[in-house]
C-alpha positions as MATLAB code, in Angstrom:
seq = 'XXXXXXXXXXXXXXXXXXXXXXXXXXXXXXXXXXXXXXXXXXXXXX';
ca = [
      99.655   99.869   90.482;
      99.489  103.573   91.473;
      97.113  103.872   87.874;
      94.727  101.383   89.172;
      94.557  103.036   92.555;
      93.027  106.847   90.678;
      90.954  104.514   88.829;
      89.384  103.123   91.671;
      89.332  106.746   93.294;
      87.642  108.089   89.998;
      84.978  105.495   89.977;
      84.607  105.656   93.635;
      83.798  109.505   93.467;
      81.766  108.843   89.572;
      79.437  106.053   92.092;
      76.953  107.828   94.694;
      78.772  105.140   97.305;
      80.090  107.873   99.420;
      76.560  108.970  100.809;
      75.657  105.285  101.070;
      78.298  105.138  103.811;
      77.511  108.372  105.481;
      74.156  106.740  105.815;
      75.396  103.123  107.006;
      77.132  104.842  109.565;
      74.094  107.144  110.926;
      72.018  104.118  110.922;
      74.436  102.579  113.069;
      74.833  105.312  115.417;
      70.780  105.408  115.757;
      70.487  101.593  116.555;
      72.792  102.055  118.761;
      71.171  105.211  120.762;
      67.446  102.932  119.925;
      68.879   99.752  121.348;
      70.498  101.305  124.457;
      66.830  103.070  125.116;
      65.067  100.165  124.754;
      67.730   98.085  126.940;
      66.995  100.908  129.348;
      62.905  100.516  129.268;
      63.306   96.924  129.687;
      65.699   97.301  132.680;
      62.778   99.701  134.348;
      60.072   96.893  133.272;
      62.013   93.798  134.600;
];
C-alpha cells in the first residue's frame, strides 16, 4: 500500500499536473473577481 502511494507521488511530481492546478485555481479566482464585476455593472444597468 504505502509502495503504491510514492509511486503515485513520483509520477505525480514526473507529470507537469502540479502547474495545471495552480492554474485551475487562478482561473477560478479570476471568474470569480470577472463574474462579481459584471454582476456589479448589471446591478448599475438594471
Amino acid at each position: 500500500m504505502l509502495f503504491v502511494f510514492h509511486k503515485l507521488i513520483k509520477v505525480f511530481y514526473t507529470l507537469p499536473m502540479f502547474p495545471k492546478i495552480t492554474k485551475i485555481l487562478d482561473y477560478l479566482i479570476n471568474y470569480k473577481r470577472i463574474y462579481r464585476t459584471f454582476s456589479v455593472k448589471s446591478n448599475f444597468l438594471y
